[in-house]
ROMARBA-673103 format. One record per residue: residue number from 1; residue in one letter; x negated, z negated, y negated of N, C-alpha, C in turn. Coordinates in pm, whole numbers, plus 32768, in hexadecimal, padded with zeros to 4 digits. Last residue first. Example, Ala and Ser with C-alpha at 12.3 -4.5 7.8 and 13.67 -1.06 7.14 Angstrom:
[2,"S",[7AFB,7D3C,80E1],[7AA9,7D36,806A],[7AF6,7CED,7FFD]]
[1,"A",[7AD9,7CF4,8239],[7B32,7CF4,81C2],[7AD8,7CF4,814A]]
END
This chain:
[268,"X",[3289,C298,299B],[323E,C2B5,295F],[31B4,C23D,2939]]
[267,"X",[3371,C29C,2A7C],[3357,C210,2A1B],[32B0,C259,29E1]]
[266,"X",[347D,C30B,2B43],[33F1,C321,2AE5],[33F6,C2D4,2A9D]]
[265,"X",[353E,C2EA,2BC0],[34FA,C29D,2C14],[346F,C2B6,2B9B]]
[264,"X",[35E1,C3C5,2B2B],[3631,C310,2B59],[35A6,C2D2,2B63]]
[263,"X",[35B4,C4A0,2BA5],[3571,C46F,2B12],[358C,C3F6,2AF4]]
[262,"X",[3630,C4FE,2C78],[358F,C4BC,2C7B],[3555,C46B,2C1F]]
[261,"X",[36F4,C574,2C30],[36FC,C4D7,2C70],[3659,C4A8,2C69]]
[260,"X",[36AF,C651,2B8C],[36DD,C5C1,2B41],[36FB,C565,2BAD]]
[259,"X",[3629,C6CC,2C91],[35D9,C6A8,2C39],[3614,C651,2BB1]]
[258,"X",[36B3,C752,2D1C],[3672,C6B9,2D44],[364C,C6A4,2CDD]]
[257,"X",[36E4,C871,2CC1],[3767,C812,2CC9],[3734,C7B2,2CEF]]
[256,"X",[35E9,C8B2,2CE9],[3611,C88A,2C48],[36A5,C859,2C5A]]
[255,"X",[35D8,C8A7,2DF1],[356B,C871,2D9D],[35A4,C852,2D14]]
[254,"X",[3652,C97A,2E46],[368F,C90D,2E76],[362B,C8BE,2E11]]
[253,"X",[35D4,CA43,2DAF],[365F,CA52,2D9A],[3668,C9C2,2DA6]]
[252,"X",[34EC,CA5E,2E39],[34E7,CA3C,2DB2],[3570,CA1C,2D63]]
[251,"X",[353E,CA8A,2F6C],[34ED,CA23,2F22],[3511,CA00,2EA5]]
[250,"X",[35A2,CB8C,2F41],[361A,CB3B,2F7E],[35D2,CA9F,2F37]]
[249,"X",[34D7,CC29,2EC4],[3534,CBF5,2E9E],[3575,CB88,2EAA]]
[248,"X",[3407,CBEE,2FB4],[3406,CBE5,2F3D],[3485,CB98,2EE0]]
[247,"X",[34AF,CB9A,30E8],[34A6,CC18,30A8],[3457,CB98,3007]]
[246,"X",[3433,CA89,31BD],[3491,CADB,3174],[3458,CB4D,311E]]
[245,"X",[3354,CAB2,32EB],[3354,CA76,3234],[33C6,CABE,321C]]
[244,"X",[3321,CB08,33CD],[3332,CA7B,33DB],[3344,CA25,3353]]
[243,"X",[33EA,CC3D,33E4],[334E,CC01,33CD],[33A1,CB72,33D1]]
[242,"X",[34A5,CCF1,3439],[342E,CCEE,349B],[33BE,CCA1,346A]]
[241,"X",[354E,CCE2,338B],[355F,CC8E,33FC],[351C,CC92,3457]]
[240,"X",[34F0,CD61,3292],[34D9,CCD0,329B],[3522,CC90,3351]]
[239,"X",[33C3,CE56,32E2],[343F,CE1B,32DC],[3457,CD97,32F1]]
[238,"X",[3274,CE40,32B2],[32F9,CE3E,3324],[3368,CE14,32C0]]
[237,"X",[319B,CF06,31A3],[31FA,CE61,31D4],[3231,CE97,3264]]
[236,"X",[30C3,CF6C,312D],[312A,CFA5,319E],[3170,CF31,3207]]
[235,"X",[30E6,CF68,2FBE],[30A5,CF62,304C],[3126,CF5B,30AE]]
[234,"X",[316D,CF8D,2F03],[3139,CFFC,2F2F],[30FD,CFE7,2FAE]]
[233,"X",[3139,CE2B,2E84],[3181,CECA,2E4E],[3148,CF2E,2E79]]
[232,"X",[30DC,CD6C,2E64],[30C1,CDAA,2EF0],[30F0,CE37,2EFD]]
[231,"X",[309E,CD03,2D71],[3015,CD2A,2DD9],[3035,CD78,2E49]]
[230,"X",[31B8,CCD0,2D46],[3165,CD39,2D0E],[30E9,CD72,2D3A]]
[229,"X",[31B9,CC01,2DE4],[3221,CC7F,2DE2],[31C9,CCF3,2DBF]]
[228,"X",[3116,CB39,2D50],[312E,CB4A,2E19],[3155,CBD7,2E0F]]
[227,"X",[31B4,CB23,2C76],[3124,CB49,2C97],[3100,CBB8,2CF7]]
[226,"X",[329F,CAA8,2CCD],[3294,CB72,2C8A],[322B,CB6A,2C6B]]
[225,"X",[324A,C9C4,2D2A],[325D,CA2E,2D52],[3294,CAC9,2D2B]]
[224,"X",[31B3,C94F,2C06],[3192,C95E,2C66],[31A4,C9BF,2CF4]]
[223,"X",[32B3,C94C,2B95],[3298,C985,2B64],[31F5,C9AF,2BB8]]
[222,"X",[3357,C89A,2C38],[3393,C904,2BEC],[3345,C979,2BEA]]
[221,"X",[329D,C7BA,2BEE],[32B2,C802,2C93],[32F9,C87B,2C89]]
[220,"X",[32B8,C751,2AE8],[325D,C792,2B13],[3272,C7DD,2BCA]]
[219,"X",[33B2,C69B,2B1E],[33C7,C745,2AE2],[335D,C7AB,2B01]]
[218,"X",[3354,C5B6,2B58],[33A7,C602,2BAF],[33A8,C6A5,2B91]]
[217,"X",[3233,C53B,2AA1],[32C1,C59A,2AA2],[32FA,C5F1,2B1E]]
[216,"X",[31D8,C3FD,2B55],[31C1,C4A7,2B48],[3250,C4D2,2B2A]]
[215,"X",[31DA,C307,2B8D],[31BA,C345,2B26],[31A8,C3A2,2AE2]]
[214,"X",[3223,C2CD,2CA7],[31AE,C281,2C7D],[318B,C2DE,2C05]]
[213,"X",[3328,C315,2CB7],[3307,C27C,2CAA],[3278,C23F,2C94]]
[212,"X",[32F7,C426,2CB3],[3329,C40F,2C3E],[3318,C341,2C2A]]
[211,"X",[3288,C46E,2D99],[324B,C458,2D38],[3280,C440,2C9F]]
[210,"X",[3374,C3E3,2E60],[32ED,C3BC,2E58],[3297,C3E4,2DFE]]
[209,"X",[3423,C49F,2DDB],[3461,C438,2DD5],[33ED,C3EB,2DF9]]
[208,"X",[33CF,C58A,2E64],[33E1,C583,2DE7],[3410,C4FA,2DA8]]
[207,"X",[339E,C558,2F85],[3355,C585,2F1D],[3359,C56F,2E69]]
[206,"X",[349B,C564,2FB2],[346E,C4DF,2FA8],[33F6,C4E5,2F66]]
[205,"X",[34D4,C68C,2FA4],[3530,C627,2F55],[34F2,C5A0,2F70]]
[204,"X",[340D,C707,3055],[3435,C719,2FD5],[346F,C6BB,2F7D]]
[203,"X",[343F,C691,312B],[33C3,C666,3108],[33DA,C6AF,306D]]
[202,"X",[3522,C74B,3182],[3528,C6AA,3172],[34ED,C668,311C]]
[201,"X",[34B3,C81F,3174],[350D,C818,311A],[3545,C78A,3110]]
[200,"X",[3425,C7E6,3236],[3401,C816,3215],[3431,C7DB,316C]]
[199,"X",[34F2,C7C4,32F7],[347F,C741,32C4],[3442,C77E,3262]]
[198,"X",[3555,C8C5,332B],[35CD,C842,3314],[3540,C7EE,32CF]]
[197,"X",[3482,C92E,338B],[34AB,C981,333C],[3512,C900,32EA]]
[196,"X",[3455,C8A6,3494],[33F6,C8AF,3432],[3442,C8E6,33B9]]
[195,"X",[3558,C8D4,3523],[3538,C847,34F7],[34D7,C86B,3481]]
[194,"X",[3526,C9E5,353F],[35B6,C9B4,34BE],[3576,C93B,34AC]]
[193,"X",[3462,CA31,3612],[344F,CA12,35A4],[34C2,CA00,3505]]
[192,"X",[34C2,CA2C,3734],[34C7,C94E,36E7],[347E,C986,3650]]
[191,"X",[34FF,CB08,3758],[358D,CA6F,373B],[353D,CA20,3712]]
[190,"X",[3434,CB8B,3792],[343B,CB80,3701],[34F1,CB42,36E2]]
[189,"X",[331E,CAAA,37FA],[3393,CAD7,3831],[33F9,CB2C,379F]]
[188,"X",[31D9,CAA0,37B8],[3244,CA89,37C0],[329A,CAC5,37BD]]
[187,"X",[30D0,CB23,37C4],[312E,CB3C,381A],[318E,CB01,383A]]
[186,"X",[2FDD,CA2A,3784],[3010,CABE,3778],[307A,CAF7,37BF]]
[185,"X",[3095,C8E3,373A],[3017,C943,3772],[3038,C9CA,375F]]
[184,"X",[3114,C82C,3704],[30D8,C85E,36C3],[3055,C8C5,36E9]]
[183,"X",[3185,C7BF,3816],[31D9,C7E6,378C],[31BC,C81C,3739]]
[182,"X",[309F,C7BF,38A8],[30E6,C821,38A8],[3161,C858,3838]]
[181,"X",[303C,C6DE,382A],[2FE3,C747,3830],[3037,C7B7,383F]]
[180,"X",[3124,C614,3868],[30F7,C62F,37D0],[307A,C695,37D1]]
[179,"X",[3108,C613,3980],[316A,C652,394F],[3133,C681,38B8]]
[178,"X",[2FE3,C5A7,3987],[3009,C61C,39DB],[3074,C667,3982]]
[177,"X",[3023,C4A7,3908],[2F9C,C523,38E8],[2FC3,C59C,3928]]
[176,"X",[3096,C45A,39DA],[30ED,C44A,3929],[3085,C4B5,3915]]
[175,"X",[300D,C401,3A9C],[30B2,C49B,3AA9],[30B8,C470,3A0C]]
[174,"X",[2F7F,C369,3A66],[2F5A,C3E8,3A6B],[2FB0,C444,3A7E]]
[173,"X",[2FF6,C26F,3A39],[2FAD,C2E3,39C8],[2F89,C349,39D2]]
[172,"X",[311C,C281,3AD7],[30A8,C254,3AA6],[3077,C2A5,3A50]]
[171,"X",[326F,C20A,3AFB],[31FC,C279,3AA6],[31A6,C22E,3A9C]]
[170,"X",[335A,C17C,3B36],[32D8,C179,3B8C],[3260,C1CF,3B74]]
[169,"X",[3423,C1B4,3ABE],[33F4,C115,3AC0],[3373,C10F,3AF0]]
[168,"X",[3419,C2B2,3AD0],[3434,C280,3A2C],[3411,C207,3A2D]]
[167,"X",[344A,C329,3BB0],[33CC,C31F,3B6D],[33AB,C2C3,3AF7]]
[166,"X",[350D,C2AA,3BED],[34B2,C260,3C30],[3442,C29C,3C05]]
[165,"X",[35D0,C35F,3B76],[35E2,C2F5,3B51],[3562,C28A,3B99]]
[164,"X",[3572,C479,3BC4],[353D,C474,3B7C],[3553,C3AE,3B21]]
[163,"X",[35CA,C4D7,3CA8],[3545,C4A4,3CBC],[353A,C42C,3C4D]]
[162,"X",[3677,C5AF,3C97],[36C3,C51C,3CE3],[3631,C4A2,3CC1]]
[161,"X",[358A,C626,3BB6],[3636,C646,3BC4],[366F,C5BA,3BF9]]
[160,"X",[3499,C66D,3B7B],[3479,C620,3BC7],[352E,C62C,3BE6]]
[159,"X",[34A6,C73C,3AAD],[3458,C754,3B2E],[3497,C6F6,3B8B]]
[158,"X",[3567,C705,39E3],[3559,C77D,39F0],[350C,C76E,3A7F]]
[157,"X",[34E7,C60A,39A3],[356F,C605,39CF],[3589,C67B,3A1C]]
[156,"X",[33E2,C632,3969],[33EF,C5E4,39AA],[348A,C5EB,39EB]]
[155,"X",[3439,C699,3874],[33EC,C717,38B7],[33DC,C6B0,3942]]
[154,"X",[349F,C5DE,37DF],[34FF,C63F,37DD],[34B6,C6A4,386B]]
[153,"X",[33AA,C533,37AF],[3438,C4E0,37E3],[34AC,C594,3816]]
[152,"X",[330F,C5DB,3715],[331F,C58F,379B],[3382,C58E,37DB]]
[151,"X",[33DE,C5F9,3632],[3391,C64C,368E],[3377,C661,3700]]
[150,"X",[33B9,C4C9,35C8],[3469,C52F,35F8],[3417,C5AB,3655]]
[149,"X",[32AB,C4C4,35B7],[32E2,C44D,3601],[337D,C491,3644]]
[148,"X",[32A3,C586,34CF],[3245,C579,3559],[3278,C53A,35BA]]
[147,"X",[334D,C4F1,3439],[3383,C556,3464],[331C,C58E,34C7]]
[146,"X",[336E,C403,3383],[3340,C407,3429],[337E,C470,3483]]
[145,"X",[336F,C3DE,328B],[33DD,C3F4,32C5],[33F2,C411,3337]]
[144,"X",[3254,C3C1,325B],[32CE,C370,3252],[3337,C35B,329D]]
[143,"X",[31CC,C4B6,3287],[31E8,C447,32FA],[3230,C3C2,32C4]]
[142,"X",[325B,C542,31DB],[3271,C57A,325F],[3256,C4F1,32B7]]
[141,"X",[3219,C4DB,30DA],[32C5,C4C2,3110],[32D1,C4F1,317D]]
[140,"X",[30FF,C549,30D3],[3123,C49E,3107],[31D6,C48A,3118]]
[139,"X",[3146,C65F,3092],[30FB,C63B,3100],[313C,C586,3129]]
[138,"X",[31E4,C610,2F91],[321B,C668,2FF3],[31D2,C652,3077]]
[137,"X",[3104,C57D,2F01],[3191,C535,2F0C],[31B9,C5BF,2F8C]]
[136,"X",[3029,C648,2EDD],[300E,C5EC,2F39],[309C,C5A0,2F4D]]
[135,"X",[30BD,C713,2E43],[3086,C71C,2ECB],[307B,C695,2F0A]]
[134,"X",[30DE,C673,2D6F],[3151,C6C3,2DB8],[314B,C6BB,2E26]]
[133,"X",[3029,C664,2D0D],[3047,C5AF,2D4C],[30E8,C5E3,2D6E]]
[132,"X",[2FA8,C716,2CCC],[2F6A,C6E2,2D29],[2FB9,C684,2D6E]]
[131,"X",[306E,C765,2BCE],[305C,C795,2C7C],[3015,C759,2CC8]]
[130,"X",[3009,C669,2B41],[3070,C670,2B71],[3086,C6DB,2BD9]]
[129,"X",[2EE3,C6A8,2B27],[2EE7,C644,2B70],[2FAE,C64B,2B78]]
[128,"X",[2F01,C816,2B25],[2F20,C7A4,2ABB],[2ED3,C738,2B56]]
[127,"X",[2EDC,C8D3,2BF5],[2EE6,C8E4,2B34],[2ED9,C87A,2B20]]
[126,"X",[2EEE,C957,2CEB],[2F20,C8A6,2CBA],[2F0C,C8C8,2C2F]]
[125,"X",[2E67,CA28,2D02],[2EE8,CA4F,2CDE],[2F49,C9BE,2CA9]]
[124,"X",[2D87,C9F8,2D4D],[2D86,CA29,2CBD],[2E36,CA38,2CA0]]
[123,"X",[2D6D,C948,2E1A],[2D6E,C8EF,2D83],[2DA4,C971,2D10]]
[122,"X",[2D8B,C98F,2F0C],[2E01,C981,2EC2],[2DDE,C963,2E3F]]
[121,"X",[2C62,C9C7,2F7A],[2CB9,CA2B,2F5A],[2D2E,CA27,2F0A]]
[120,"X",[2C2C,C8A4,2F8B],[2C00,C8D4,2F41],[2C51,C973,2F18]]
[119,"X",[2D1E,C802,3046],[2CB9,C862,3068],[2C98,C87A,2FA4]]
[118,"X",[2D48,C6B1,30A4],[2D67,C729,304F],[2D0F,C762,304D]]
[117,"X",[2DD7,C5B2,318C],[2D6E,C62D,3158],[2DA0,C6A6,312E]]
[116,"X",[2E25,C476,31DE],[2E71,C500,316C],[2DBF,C566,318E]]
[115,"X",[2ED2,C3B3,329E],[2E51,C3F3,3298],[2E6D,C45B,3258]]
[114,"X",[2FDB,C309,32AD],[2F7C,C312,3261],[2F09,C356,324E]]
[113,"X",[302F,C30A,33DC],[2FD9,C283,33A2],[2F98,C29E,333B]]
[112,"X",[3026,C456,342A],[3081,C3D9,3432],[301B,C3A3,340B]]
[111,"X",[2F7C,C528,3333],[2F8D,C504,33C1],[2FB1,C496,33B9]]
[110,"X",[2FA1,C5EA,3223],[2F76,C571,322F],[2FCB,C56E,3302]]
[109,"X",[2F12,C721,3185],[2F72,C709,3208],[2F63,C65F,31F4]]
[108,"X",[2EDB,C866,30EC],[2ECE,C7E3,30FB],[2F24,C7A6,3182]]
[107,"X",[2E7A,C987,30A3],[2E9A,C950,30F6],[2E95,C8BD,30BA]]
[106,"X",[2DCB,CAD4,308D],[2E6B,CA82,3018],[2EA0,CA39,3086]]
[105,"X",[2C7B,CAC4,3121],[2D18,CAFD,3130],[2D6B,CA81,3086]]
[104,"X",[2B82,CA86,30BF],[2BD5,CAFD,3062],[2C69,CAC9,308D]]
[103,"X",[2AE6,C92C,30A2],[2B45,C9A6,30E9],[2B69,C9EF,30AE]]
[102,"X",[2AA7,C7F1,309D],[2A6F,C8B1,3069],[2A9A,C8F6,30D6]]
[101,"X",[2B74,C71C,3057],[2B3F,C768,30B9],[2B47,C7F5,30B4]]
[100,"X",[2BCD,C5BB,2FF4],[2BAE,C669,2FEB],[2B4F,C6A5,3011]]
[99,"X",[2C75,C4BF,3094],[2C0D,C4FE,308D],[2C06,C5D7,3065]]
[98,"X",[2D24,C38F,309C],[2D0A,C3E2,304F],[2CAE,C440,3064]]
[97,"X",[2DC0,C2B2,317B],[2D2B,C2E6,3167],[2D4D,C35B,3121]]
[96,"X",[2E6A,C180,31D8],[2E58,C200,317C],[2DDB,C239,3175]]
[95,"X",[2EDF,C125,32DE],[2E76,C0DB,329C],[2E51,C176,3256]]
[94,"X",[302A,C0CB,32F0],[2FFC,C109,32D0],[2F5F,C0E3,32AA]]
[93,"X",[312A,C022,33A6],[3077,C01D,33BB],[3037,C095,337E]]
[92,"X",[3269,C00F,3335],[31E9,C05F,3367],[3181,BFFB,334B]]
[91,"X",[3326,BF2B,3359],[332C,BFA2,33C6],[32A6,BFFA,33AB]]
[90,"X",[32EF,BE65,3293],[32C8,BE7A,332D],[32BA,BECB,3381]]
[89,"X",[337A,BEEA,31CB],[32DF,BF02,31C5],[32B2,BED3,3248]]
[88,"X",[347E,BF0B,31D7],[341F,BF64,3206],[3387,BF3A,3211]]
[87,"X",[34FB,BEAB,30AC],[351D,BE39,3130],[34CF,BEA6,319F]]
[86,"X",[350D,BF06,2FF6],[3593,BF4B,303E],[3577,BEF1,30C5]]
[85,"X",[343A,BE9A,2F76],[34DF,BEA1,2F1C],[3527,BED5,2F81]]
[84,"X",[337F,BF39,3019],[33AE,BE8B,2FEE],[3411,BE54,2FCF]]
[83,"X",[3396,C01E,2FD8],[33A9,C000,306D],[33A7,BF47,304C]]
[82,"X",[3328,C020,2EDE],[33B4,C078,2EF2],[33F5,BFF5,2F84]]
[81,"X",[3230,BFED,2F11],[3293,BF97,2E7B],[3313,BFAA,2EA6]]
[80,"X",[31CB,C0C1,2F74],[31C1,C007,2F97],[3215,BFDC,2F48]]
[79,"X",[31DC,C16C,2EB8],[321B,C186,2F4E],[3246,C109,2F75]]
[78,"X",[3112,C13B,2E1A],[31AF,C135,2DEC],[320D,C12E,2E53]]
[77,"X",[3026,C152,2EA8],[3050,C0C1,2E58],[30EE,C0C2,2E39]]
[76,"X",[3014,C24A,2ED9],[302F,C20D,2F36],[305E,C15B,2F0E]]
[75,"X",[3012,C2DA,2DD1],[30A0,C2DA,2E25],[3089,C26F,2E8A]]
[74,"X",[2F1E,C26B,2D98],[2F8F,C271,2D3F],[2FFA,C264,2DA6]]
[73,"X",[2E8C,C2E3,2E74],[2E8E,C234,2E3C],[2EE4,C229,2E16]]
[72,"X",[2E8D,C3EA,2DF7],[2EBD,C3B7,2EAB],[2EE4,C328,2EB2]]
[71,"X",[2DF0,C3E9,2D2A],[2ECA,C414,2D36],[2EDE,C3C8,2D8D]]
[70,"X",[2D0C,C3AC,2D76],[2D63,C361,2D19],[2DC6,C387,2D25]]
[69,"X",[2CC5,C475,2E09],[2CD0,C3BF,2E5D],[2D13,C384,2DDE]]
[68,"X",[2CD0,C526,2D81],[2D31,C544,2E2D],[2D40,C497,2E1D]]
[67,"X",[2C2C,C506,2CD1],[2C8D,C510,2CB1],[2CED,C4FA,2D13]]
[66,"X",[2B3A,C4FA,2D46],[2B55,C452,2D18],[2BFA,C486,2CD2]]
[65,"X",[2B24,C5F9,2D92],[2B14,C58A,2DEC],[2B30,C4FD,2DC4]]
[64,"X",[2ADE,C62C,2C8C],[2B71,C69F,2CD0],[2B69,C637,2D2B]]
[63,"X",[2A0D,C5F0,2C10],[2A7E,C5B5,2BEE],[2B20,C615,2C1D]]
[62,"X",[294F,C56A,2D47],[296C,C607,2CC8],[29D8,C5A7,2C95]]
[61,"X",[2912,C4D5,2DF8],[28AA,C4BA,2DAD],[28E8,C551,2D2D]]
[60,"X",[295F,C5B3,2F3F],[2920,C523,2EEE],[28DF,C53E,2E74]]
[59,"X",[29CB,C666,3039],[2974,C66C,2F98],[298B,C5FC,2F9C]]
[58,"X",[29A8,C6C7,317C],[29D1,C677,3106],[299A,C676,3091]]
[57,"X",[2991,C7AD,3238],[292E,C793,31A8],[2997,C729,3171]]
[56,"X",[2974,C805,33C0],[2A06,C7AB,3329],[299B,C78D,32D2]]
[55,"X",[28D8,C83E,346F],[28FA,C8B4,3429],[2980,C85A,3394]]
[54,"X",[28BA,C759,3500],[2822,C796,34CC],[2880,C7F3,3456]]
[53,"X",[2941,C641,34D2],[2979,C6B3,3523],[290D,C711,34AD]]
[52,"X",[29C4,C550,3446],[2945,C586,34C4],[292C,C5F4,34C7]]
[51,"X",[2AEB,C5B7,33EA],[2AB1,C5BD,339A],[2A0A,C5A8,33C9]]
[50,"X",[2B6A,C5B9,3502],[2B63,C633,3492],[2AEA,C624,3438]]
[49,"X",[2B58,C4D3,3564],[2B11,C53A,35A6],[2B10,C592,353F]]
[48,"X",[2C03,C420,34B3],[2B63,C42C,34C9],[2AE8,C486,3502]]
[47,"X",[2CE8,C49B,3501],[2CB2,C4A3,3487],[2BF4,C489,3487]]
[46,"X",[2D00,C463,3623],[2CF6,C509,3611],[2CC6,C50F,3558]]
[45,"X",[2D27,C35F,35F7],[2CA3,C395,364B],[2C8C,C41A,3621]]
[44,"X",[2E0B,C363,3553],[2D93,C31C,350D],[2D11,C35D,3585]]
[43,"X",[2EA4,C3A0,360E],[2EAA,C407,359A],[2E22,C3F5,3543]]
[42,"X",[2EC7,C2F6,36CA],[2EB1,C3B5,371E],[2E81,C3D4,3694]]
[41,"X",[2F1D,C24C,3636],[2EAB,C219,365A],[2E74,C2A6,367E]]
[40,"X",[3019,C296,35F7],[2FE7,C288,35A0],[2F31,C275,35B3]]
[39,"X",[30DD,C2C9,3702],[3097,C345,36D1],[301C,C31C,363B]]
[38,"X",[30C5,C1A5,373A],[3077,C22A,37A2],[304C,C2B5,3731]]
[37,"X",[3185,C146,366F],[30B2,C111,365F],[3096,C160,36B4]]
[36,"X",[327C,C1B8,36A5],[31F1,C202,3624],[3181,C1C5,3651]]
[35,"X",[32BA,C214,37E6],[32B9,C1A9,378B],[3253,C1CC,372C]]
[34,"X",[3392,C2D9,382A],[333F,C2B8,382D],[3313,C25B,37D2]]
[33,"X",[34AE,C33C,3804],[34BD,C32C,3872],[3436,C2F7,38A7]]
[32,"X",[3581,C3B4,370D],[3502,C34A,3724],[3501,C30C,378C]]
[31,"X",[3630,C492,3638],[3610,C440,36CD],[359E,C414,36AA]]
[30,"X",[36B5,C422,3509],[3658,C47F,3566],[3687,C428,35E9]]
[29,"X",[3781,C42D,33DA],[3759,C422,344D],[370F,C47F,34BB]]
[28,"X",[3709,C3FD,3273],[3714,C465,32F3],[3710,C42A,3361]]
[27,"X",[36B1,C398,3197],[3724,C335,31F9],[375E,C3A8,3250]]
[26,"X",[35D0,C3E6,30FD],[364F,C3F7,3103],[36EB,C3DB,3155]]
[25,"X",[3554,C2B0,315C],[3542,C2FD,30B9],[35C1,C34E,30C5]]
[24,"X",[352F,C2A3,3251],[351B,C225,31B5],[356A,C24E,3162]]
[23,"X",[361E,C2D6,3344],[3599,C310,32E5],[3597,C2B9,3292]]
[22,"X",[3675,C261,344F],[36B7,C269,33CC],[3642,C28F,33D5]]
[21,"X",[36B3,C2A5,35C3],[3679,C268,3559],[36B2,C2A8,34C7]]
[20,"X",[372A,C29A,36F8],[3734,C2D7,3689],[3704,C261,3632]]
[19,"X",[3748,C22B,3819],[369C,C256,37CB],[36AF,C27A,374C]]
[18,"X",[3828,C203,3894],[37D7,C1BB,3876],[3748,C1A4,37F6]]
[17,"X",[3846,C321,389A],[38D5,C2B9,3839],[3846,C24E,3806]]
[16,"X",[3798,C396,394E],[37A2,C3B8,38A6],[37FF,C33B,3838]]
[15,"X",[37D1,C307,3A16],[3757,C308,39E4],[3761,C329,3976]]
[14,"X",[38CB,C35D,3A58],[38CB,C2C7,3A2F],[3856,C2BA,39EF]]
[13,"X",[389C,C464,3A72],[38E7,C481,3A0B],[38ED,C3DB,39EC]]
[12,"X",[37E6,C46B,3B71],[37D7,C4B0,3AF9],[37F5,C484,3A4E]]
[11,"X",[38B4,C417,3C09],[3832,C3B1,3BEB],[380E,C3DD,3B5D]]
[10,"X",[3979,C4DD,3C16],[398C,C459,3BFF],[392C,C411,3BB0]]
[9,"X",[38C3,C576,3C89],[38FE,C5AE,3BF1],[3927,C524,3BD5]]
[8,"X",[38AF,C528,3D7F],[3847,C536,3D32],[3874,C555,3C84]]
[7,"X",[39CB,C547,3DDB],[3982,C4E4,3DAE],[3920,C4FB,3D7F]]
[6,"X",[39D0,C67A,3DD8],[3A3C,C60E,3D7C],[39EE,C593,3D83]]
[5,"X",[3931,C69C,3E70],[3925,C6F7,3E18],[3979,C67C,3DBD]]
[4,"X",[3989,C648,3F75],[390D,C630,3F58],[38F1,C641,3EB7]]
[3,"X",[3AA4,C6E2,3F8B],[3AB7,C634,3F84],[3A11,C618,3F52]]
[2,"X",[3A37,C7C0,3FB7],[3A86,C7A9,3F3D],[3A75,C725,3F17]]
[1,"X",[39B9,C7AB,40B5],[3964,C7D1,4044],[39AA,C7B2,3FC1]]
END
């Protein structure tokens, strides 16, 4: 059983050497043990379904709806600019889709390949088109930085163990859907939530450095989250190592020490 145990750790541990990847933006290493066009194509079906889907209101046609698609444009044009100059732009297949969506909850999110949706609930606290292009830069540095994709790749390692180097060549789409359902499903494990909590604070700092390249004051995010803060003042949060978001603070803190590297990349 020992001798079984040691090799599989073996495989394990060549699978990871092998699989480690760089991030664009903050030059974080992850695992990657799946290939993005799987999870990007899983992401574009589950986008289309959302927005089908009898109970999703997209708005159209307001100037809160031509605002989402104009930031979103914004950053996503600058993104392209970025990933050119660094020799990247092959590595993604992003086909971008912008859409706002009547909703109360304080939410936004973008899904691997670009698919952004913003709820109507966040606008009042976006203030400016510079929070907005907070939010949406923090959402799009998540699938930048292919932290759905690290997820995977991590909740795949976690199950599959001696398995997991013949999944990595031999994944189809439907174990990629499987795992990436469970990575994000109810009842995650609360070890794999540091990763979220780490991207989080990832998606922070490329964030800021994605809306500052397509024109937005870095500073505005500052000021954006002691928004955040202030709305939530009194409600009955979790603690920060039981949630999948950093503390407030710890946020706004790490936020204004990013915020003169960010300002490098602002061109007004």
């Amino acid at each position: 059983m020992k001798k079984i145990f040691t090799y599989a750790s073996f495989i394990l541990l060549g699978a990871t050497m092998v699989a480690c990847a760089t991030s664009a933006i903050t030059g974080r290493k992850y695992l990657k043990l799946v290939d993005s066009n799987t999870i990007n194509e899983q992401a574009t079906l589950a986008y289309k379904e959302f927005l089908t889907d009898k109970s999703t209101r997209v708005v159209t046609g307001t100037s809160q709806a031509t605002a989402v698609k104009r930031v979103g444009n914004n950053i996503a044009a600058a993104t392209q600019r970025y990933l050119q100059q660094k020799g990247l732009a092959d590595k993604f297949n992003f086909n971008w889709e912008f859409n706002l969506i009547q909703n109360d909850d304080v939410n936004a999110w973008c899904m691997p390949g670009g698919k952004v949706a913003v709820f109507t609930g966040i606008l009042p606290l976006s203030g400016t088109e510079g929070g907005l292009a907070t939010i949406m830069g923090h959402e799009i540095a998540h699938a930048l930085e292919e932290h759905s994709v690290a997820q995977v790749s991590n909740q795949m390692a976690l199950q599959l163990g001696a398995q997991v180097l013949g999944a990595a060549s031999q994944m189809s789409n439907s174990r990629g859907v499987a795992v990436l359902n469970q990575v994000y499903g109810i009842g995650a494990p609360i070890g794999m939530l540091k990763f979220s909590r780490n991207d989080e604070l990832a998606a922070d700092q490329a964030g800021l450095i994605i809306m500052a390249m397509a024109g937005y004051n870095p500073n505005d995010a500052v000021k954006f989250w002691e928004r955040m803060a202030a709305a939530k003042s009194g409600a009955n949060t979790p603690p920060e190592w039981l949630s999948t978001h950093p503390s407030d603070a710890r946020r706004i803190s790490q936020i204004q020490a990013l915020v003169p590297e960010a300002m490098k990349y602002y061109k007004k």
